[in-house]
C-alpha positions as CSV (number, residue, x, y, z in Angstrom):
1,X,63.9,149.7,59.6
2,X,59.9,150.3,58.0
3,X,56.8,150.0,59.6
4,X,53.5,150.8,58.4
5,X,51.4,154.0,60.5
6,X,48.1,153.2,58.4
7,X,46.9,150.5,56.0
8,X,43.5,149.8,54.5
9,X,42.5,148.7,51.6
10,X,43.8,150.5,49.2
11,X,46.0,153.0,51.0
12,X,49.2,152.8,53.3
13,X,51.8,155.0,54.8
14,X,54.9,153.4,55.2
15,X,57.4,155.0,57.9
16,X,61.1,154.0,57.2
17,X,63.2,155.0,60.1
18,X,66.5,156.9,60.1
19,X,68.8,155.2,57.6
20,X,71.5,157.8,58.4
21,X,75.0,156.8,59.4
22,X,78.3,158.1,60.9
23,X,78.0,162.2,61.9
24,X,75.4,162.8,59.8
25,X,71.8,164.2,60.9
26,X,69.4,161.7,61.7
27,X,66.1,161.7,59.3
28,X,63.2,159.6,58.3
29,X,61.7,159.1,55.0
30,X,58.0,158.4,54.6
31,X,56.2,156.5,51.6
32,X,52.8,157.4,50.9
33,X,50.8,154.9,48.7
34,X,47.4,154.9,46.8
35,X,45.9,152.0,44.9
36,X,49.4,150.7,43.9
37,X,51.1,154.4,43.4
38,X,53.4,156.1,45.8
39,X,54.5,159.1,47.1
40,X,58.2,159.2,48.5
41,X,58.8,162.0,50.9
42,X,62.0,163.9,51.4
43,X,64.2,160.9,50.2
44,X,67.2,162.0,52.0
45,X,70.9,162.6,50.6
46,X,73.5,159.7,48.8
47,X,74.4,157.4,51.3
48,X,70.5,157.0,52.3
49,X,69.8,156.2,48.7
50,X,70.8,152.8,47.8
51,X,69.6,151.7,51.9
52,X,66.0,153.3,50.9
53,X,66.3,151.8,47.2
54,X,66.7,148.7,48.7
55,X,63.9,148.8,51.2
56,X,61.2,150.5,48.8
57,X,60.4,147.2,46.9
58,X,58.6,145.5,49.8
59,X,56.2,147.5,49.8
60,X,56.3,149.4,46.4
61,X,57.9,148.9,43.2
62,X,60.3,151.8,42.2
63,X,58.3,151.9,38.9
64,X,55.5,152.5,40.7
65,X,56.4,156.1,42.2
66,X,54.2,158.5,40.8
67,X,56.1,161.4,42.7
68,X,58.9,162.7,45.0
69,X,58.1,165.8,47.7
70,X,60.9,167.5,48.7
71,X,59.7,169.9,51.3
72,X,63.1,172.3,51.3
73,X,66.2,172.7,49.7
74,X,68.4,171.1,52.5
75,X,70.6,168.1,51.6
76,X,68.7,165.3,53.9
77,X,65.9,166.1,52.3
78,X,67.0,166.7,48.3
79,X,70.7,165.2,47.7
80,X,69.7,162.4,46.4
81,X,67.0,163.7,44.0
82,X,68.9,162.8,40.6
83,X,69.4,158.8,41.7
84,X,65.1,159.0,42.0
85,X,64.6,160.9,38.5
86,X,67.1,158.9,36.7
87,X,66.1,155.2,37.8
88,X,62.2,156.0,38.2
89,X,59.4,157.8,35.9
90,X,58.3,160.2,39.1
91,X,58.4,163.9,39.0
92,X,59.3,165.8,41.9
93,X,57.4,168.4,43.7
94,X,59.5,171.1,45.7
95,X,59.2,174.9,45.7
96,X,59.3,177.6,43.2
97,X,62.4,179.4,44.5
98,X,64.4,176.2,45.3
99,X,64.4,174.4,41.8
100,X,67.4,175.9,40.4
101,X,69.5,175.8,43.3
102,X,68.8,172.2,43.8
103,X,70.2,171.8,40.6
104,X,73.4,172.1,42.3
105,X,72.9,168.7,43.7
106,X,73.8,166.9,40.2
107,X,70.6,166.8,38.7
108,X,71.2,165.8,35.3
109,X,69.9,168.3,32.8
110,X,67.6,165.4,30.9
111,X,65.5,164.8,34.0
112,X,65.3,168.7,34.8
113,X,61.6,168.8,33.2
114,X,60.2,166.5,35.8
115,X,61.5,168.6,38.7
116,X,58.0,170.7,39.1
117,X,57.4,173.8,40.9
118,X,54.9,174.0,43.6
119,X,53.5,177.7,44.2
120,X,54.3,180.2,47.3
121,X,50.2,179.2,48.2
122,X,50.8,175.5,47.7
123,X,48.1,173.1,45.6
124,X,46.4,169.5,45.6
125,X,48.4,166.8,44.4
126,X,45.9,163.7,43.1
127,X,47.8,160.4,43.9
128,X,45.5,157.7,42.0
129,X,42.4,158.9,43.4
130,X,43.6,160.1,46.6
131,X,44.0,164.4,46.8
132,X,46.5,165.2,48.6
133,X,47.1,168.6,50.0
134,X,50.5,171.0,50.0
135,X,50.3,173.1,52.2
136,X,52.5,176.3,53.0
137,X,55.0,176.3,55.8
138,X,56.9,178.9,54.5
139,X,59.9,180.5,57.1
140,X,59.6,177.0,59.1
141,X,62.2,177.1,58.4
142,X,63.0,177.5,54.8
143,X,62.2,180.3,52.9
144,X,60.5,177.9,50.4
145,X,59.0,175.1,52.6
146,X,55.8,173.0,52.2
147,X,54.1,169.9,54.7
148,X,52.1,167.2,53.1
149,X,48.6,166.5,54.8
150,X,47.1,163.0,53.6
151,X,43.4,163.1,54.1
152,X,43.2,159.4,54.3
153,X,45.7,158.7,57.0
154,X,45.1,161.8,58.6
155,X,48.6,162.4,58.7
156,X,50.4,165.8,58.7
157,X,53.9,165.6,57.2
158,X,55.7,168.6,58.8
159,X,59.6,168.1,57.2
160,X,61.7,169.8,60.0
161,X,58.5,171.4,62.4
162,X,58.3,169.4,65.5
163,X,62.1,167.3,64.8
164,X,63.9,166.2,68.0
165,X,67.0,164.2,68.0
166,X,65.6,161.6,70.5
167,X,65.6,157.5,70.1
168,X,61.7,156.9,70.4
169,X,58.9,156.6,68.1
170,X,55.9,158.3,69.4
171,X,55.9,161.3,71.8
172,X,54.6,159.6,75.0
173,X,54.7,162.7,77.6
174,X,54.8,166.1,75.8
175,X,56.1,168.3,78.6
176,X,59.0,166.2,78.9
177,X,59.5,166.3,75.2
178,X,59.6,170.3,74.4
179,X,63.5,170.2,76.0
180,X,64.2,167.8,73.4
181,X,62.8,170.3,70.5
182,X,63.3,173.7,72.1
183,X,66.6,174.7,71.2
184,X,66.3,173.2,67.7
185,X,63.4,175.2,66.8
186,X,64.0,178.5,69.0
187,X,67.5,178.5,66.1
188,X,65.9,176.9,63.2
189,X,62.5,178.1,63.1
190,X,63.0,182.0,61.3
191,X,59.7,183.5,62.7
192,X,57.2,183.9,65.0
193,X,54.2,185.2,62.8
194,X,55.0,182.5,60.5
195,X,54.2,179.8,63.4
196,X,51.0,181.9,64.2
197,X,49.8,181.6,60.7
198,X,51.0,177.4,60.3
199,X,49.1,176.5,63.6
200,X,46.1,178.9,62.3
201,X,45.7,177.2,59.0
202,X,46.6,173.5,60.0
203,X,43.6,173.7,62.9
204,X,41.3,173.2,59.7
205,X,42.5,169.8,59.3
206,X,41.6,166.5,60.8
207,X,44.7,165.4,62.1
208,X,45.5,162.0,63.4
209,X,49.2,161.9,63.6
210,X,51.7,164.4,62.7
211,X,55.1,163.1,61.4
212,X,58.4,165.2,61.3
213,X,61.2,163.8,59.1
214,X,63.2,163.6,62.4
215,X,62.6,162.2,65.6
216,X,59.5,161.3,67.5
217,X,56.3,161.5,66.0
218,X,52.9,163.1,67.6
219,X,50.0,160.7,67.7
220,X,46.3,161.1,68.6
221,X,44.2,164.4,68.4
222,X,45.2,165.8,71.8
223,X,48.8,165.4,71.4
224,X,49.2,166.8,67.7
225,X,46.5,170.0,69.6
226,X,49.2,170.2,72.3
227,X,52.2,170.2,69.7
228,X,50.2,172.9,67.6
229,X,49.5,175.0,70.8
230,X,53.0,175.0,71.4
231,X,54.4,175.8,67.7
232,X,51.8,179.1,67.9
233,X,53.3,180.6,71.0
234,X,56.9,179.9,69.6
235,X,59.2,183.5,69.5
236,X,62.1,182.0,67.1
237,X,64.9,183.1,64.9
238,X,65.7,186.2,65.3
239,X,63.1,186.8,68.0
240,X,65.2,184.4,69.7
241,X,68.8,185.6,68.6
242,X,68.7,190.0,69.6
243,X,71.2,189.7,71.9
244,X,73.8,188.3,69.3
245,X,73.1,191.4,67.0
246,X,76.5,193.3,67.7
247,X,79.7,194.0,66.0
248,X,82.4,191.4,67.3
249,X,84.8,193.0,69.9
């Protein structure tokens, strides 16, 4: 299922919802597009492939993909890297440190140029006239992880900050959502000065809507400020996890 969360005139931001099946996770994908070029955000693994493949032409031409953003190395996010490369002229953007080991995914060596590194401090990505910015999220929770904030839309892209396995679109009540993402994050999430620093640095921004690649996304200025409040006071990873550090008995 796809449905547009901003359109005018020469800019949209397609939201194509959980084409997962069987046990695994649940994700979204996203499609960013800018005077008739696209963006495809964390494209998901095999079996989403030919579902999103089939899907994309209604509101993009595969030809048309300028890039792929893959914001970690994780398999929902980067399995099905190689189908993109091979069957489109795009060049995907994913970290320094993870480029080699998502070679492991089948990339085929002739399409290994176009997998491009972005930098541990991130960098602006022009799509056709619209500059995009990736941003660091580095620890949240890969070791190597970037958001995408379009300025346009006013849409914050935050991969696997703020996912909650739940069957609704938009967060409605926050307080009765954080149950939802708590334990998620509290495991997931490796640190708690990271947090400090993302919810510092992402204040600067004009945010609208911010979309995680699972679950229910925040819309509206005070409920992305509420989510944000809550990411900074976070203690995760292993601020979460002393107790476990002992020797098995």
């Amino acid at each position: 299922m796809a449905d547009i969360l901003f359109e005018n005139g020469s800019h949209r931001n397609v939201f194509f919802e959980d084409f997962t099946e069987g046990e695994m996770v649940s994700a979204n994908q996203h499609l960013i597009i800018h005077n008739g070029k696209g963006m495809l955000l964390d494209p998901g693994g095999h079996k989403v492939y030919a579902k999103l493949f089939s899907a994309l032409p209604e509101f993009l031409p595969p030809s048309s993909l300028e890039y792929l953003f893959l914001s970690h190395q994780d398999p929902d996010i980067v399995a099905s890297v190689n189908g993109w490369l091979m069957i489109t002229e795009a060049d995907a953007y994913l970290s320094a440190i993870w480029r080699r080991f998502v070679a492991h995914f089948g990339v085929d060596g002739s399409v290994m140029d176009r997998m491009k590194e972005i930098p541990d401090a991130g960098m602006k990505l022009d799509l056709e006239g619209c500059e995009l910015l990736i941003i660091p999220a580095h620890f949240l929770h890969s070791a190597g992880n970037f958001h995408i904030y379009d300025p346009e839309s006013k849409i914050l892209y935050t991969g696997d900050l703020g996912a909650a396995l739940v069957n609704y679109r938009f967060v409605e009540d926050f307080d009765a959502h954080v149950p939802e993402m708590i334990g998620f994050h509290n495991r997931y999430m490796a640190s708690k000065t990271a947090c400090q620093l993302w919810a510092n640095m992402v204040r600067e921004l004009d945010i609208e809507v911010i979309a995680p690649q699972h679950g229910a996304m925040f819309k509206g200025k005070d409920m992305c400020k509420q989510f944000i409040d809550w990411v900074e006071k976070l203690e995760p990873g292993a601020d979460a996890m002393q107790d476990v550090y002992k020797l098995p008995q």
